[in-house]
C-alpha positions in Angstrom: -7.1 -5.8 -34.5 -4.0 -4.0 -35.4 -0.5 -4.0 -33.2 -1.0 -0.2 -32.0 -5.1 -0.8 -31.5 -3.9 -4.4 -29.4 -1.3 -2.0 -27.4 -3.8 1.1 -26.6 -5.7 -1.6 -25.0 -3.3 -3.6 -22.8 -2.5 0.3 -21.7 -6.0 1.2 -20.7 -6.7 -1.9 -19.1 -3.4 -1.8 -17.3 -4.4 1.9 -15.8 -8.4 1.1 -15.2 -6.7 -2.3 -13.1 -4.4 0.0 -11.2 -6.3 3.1 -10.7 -9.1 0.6 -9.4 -6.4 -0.7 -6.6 -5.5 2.7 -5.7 -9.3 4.1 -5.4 -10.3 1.2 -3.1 -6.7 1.6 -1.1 -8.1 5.6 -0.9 -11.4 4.2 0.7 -10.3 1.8 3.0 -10.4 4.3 6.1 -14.3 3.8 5.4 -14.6 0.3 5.7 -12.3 0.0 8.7 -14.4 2.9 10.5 -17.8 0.7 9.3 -16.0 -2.6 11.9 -16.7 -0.5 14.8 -16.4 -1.5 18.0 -14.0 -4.1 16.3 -10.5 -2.7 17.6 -7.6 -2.2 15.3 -5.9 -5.5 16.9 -8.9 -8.3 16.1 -9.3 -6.0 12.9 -6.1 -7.1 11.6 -5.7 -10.5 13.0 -9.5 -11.3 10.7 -7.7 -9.8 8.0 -4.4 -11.9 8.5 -6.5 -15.0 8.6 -9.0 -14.0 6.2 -7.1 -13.1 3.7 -5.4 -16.6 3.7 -8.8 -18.4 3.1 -9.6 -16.1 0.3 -5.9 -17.0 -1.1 -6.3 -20.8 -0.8 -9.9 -20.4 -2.9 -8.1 -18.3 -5.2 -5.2 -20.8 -5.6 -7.8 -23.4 -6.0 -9.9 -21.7 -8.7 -7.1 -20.4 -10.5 -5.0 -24.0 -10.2 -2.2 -22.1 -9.2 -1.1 -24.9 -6.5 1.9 -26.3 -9.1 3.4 -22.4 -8.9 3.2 -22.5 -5.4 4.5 -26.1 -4.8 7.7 -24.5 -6.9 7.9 -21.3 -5.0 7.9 -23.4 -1.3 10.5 -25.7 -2.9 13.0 -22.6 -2.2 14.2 -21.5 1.3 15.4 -18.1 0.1 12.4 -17.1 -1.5 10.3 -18.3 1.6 12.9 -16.5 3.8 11.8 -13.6 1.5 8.3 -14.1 2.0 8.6 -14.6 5.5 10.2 -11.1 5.6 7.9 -9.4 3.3 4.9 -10.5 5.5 6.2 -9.0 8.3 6.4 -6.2 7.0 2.9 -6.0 5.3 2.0 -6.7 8.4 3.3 -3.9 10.6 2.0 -1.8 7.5 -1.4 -2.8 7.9 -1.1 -2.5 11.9 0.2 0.7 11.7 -2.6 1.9 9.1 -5.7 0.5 11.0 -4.6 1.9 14.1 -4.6 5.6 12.3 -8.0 4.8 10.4 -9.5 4.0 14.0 -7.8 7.1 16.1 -9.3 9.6 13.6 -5.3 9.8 11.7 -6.5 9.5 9.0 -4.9 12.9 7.3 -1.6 11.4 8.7 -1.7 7.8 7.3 -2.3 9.8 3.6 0.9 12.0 4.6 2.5 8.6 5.2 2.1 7.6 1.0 2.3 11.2 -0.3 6.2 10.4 0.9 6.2 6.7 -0.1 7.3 6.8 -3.3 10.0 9.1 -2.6 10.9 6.9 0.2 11.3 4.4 -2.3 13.9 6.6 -4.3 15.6 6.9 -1.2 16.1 2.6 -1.0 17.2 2.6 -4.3 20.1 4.6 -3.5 21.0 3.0 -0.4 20.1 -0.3 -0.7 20.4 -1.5 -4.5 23.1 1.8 -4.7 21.1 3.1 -7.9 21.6 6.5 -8.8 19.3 9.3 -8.7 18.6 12.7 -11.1 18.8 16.0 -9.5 15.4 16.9 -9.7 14.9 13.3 -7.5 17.1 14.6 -5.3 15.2 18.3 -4.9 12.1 16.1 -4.0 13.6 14.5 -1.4 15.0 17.0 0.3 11.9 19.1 0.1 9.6 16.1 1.5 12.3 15.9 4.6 12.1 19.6 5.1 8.5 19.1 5.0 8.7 16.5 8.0 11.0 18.6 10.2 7.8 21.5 9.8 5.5 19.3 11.1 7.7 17.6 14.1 8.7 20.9 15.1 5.5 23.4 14.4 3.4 20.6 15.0 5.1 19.4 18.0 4.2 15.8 17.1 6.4 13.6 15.3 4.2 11.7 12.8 5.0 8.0 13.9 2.1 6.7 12.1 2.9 8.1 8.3 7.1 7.7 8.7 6.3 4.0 10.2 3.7 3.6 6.8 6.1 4.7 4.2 9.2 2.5 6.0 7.1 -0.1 6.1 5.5 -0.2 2.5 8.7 1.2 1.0 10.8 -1.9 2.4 7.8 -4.1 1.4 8.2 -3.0 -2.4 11.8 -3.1 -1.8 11.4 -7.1 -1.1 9.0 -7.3 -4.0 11.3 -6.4 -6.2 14.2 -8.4 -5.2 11.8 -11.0 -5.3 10.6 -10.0 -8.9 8.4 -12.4 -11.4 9.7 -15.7 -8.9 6.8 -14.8 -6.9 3.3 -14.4 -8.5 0.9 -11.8 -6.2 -1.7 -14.6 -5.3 1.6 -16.8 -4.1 3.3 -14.3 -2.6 -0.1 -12.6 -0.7 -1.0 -16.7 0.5 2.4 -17.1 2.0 2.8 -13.7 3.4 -0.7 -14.4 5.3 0.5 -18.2 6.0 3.6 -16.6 8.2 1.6 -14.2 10.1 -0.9 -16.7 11.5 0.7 -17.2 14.7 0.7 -13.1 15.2 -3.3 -13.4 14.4 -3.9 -15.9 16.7 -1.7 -14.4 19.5 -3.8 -11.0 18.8 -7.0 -13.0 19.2 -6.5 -14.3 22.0 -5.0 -11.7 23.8 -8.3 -9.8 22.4 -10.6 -12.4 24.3 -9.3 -11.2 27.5 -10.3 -8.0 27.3 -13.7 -6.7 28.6 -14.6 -6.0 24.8 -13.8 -9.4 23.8 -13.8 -10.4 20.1 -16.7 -9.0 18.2 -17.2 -11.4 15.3 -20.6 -12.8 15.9 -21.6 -10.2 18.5 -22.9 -7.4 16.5 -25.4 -8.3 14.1 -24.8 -10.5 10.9 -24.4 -7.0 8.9 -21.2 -6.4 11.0 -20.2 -10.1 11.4 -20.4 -9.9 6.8 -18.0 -6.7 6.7 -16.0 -8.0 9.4 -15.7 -11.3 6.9 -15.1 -9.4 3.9 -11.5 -8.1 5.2 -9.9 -11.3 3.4 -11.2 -9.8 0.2 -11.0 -5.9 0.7 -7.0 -7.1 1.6 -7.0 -9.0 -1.5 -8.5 -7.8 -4.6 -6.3 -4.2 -4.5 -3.1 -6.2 -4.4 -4.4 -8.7 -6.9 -5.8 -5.7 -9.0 -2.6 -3.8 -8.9 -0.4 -6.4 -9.9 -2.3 -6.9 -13.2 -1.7 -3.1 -14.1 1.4 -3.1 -13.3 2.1 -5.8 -16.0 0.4 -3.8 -18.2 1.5 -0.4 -18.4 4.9 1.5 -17.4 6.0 2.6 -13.9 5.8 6.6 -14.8 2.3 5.9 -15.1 2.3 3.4 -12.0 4.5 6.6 -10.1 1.8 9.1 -11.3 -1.4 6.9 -10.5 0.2 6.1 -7.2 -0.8 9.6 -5.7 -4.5 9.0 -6.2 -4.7 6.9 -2.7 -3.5 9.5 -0.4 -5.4 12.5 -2.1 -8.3 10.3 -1.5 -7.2 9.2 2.1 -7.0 13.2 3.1 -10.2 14.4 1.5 -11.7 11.8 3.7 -9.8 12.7 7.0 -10.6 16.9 6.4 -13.5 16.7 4.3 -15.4 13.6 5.8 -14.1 13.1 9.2 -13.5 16.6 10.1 -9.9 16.1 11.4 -8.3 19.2 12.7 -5.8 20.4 10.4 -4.4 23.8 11.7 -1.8 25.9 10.3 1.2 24.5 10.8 -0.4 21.0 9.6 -1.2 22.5 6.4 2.3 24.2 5.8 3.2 20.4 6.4 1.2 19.4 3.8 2.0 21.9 1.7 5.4 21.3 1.0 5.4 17.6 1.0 2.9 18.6 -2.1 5.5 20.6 -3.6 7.9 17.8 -3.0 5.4 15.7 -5.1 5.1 18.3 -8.1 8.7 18.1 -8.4 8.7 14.0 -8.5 6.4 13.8 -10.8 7.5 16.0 -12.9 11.3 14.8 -12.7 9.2 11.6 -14.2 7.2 13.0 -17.2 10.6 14.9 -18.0 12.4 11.3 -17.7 9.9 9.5 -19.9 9.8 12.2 -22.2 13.9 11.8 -22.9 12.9 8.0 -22.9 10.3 8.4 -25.7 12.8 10.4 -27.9 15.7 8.4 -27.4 13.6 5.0 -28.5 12.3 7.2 -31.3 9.2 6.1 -30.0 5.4 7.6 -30.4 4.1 8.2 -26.8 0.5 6.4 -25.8 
């Protein structure tokens, strides 16, 4: 197999592993709506804890204990970790809550703007600079927000909450960089929010619902169980395209969750979306054209400054 034949397939792999995370991110409204009567609050405390047990069989199966051992050997990178679960955590709160109060058109408006949220942290936070084109997308997606708060008359808590959330999450990620493998990372994120599950639980018991593992048929108590694994095998999924192909096709492929996510909430769940919703929309999409093309256009100088035959 040549160099260029061994290449093409790293890049195809890379994009089937990371368009596979994004399509089952794009679905996940579905499975969460599947867990009813399980509220958004025992929903995520099962995943917190879930999630961990699938990570401790992975760690066990993959013998990646030793990286771990190294990784807990370092107060700042738990600190990090700590942090980063936190975060995740108010993420997938946030997002559960919306899947479960028929939002779901407003968690996808929440990672249309994500990535250019992220754009945003690079300039504030690790003081990187921006092209101008970057800059036009941003200040189209704000414009796009202000429509909606003030024709919509609703500020949209639940998408600027997911985008914060995620964007800070990738922001820790990176700092963190290659110290952290995703299997490490995900078991000690989980590891940190245990106490917050429990709490949840318990505080779930006391309600007239109670908790509904065990109370609704084995069907519901298997997808109920499965949220350790629906949680898992996207990050672990994405992680392994990312390593495999470059981030203007990560940026690009990144879209494919929320288009799916609002197909489902108009087309599926029948979620009103009147006019001033759509002019929302509508120019948060335009903000998007611009982004992504301000990346083919940045790849494209890349290609021609490397000499370099694009894939």
């Amino acid at each position: 197999m040549t160099p260029d034949t061994t290449t093409r397939a790293t890049q195809t792999a890379g994009v089937a592993y990371a368009g596979a995370a994004y399509l089952l991110w794009g679905v996940l409204p579905l499975y969460f709506l599947l867990l009813v009567p399980t509220g958004p609050w025992e929903v995520v405390a099962w995943r917190v804890l879930l999630s961990l047990v699938f990570c401790l069989l992975l760690l066990t199966v993959t013998r990646g204990w030793a990286a771990l051992r190294v990784i807990v050997r370092q107060p700042q990178l738990l600190g990090w970790t700590a942090l980063a679960g936190l975060l995740i955590y108010v993420n997938w709160q946030v997002f559960v809550i919306g899947a479960l109060a028929d939002r779901v058109v407003e968690t996808s408006l929440g990672y249309f703007i994500n990535p250019i949220t992220t754009v945003l942290l690079g300039v504030f936070v690790l003081k990187e600079r921006i092209r101008r084109l970057q800059w036009a997308a941003i200040a189209i997606a704000a414009t796009a927000v202000v429509v909606i708060v003030i024709a919509y008359r609703e500020f949209p808590w639940i998408a600027v909450t997911l985008t914060a959330s995620f964007g800070l999450y990738g922001l820790i990620k990176k700092k963190i960089g290659p110290a952290v493998d995703a299997v490490s990372g995900l078991t000690l994120e989980s590891f940190w929010l245990i106490p917050i599950a429990v709490v949840q639980l318990v505080i779930v018991a006391q309600t007239p619902a109670g908790i509904t593992m065990g109370g609704n048929g084995w069907g519901h108590a298997v997808l109920l169980a499965l949220a350790g694994v629906v949680t898992a095998v996207p990050l672990l999924l994405f992680a392994a395209g990312t390593r495999r192909v470059n981030l203007t096709v990560i940026g690009m492929l990144q879209f494919v969750t929320p288009v799916m996510q609002f197909i489902i909430g108009v087309a599926v769940l029948h979620e009103p979306m009147p006019a001033e919703r759509w002019a929302g929309f509508i120019i948060v999409w335009v903000a998007i054209v611009v982004f992504v093309v301000d990346l083919l256009l940045a790849a494209r100088r890349g290609r021609s400054a490397t000499g370099s035959d694009p894939a």
